[in-house]
C-alpha atoms as a printed R data frame, in Angstrom:
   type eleno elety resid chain resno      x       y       z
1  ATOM     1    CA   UNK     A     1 23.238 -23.464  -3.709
2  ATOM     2    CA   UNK     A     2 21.762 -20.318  -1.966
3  ATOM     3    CA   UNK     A     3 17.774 -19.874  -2.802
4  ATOM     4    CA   UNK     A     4 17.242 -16.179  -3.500
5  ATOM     5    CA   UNK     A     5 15.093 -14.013  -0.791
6  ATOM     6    CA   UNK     A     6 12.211 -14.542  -3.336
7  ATOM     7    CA   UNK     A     7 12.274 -17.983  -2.993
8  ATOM     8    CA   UNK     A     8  8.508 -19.529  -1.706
9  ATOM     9    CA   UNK     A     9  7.428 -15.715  -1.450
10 ATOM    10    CA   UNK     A    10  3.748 -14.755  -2.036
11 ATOM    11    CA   UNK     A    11  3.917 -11.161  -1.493
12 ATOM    12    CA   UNK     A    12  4.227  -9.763  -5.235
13 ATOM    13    CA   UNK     A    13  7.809  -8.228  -6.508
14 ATOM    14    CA   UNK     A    14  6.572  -4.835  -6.014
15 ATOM    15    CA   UNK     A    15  6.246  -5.320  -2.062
16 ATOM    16    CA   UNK     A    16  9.035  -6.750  -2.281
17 ATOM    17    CA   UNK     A    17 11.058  -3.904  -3.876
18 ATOM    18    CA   UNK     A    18  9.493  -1.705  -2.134
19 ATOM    19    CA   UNK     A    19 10.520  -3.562   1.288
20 ATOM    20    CA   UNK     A    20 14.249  -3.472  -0.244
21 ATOM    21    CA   UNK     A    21 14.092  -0.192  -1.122
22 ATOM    22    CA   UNK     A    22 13.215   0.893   2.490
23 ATOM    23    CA   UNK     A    23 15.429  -1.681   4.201
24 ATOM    24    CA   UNK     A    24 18.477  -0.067   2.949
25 ATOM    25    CA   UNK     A    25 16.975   3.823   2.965
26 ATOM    26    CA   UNK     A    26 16.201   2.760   6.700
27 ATOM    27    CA   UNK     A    27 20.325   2.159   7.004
28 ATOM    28    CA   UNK     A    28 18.981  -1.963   7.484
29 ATOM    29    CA   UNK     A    29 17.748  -0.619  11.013
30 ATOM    30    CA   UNK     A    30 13.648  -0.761  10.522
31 ATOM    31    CA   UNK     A    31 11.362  -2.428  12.978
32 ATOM    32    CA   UNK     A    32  8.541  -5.172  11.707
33 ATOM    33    CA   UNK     A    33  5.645  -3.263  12.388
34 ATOM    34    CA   UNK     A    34  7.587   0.273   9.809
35 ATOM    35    CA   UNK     A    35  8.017  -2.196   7.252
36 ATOM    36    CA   UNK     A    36  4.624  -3.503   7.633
37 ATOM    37    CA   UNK     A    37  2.948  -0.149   7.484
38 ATOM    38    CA   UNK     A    38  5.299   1.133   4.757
39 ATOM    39    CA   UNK     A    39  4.575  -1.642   2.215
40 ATOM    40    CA   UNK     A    40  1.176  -2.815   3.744
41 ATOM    41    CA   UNK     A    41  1.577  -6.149   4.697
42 ATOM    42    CA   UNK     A    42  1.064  -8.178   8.315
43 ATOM    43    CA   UNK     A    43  3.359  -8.108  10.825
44 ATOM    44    CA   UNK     A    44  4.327 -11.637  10.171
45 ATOM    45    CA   UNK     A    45  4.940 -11.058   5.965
46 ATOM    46    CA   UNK     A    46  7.115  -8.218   7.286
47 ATOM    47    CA   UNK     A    47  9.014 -10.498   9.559
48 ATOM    48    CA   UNK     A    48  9.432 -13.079   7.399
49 ATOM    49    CA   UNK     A    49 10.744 -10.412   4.637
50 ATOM    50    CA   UNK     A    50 12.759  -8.569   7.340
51 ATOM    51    CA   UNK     A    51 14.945 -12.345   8.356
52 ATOM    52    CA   UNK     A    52 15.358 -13.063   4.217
53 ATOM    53    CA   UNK     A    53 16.576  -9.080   3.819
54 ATOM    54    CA   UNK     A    54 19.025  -9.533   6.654
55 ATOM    55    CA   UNK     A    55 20.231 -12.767   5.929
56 ATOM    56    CA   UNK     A    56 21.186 -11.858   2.141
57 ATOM    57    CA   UNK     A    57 22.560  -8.483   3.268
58 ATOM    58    CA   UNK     A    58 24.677 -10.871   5.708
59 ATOM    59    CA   UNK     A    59 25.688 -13.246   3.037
60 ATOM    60    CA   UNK     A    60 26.232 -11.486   0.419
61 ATOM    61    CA   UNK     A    61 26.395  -7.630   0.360
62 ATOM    62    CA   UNK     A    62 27.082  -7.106  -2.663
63 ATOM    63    CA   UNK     A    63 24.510  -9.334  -4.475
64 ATOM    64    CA   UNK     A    64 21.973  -7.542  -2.492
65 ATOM    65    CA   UNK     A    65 23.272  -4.137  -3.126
66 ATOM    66    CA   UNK     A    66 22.564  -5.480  -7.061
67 ATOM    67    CA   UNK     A    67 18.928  -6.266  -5.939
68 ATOM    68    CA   UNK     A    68 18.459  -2.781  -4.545
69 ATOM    69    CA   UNK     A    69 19.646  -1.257  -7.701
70 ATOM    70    CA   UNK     A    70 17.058  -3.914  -9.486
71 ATOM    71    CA   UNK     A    71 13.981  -2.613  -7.122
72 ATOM    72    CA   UNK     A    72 14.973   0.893  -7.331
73 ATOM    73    CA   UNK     A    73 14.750   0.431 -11.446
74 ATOM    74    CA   UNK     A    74 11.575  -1.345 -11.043
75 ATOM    75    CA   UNK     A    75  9.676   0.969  -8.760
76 ATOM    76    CA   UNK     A    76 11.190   3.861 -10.715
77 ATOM    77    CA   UNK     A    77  9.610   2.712 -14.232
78 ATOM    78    CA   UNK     A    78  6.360   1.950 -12.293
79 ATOM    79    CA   UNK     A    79  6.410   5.688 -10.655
80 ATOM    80    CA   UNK     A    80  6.083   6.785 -14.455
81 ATOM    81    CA   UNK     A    81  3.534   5.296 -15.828
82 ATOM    82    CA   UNK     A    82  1.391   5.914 -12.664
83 ATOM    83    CA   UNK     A    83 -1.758   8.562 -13.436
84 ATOM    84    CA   UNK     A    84 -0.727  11.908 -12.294
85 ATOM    85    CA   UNK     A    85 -3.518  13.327 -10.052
């Protein structure tokens, strides 16, 4: 049995949406230190989330295509209840 890309992660879900979200905006082509800046992690938590995002998208494209339609939900609901400025 496969463990899921969230498997042993301490970065919260919302990095990691976030990550998925601009993995596949990025066409799967982003460097360590993008990631790292876009969801404001280290260099290494990027890495580590950059191997798991490439590996599922390897394995099993369209499980992860159903994860990216999972974050994009998620970040989407958390868009709307953020305080408008």
């Amino acid at each position: 049995m496969t463990r899921s890309i969230f498997h042993k992660a301490k970065c919260d879900l919302q990095k990691w949406f976030g990550a998925i979200e601009y993995f596949y905006a990025s066409a799967k082509s982003v460097t360590v230190r993008e990631l790292a800046a876009q969801i404001n992690v280290t260099n290494n938590t990027a890495w580590k989330m950059l191997v798991k995002m490439q590996t599922a998208s390897k394995e099993s494209e369209q499980l992860f295509e159903h994860i990216l339609e999972l974050a994009h939900e998620h970040t989407s609901r958390i868009k709307k209840h953020e305080p408008h400025e």
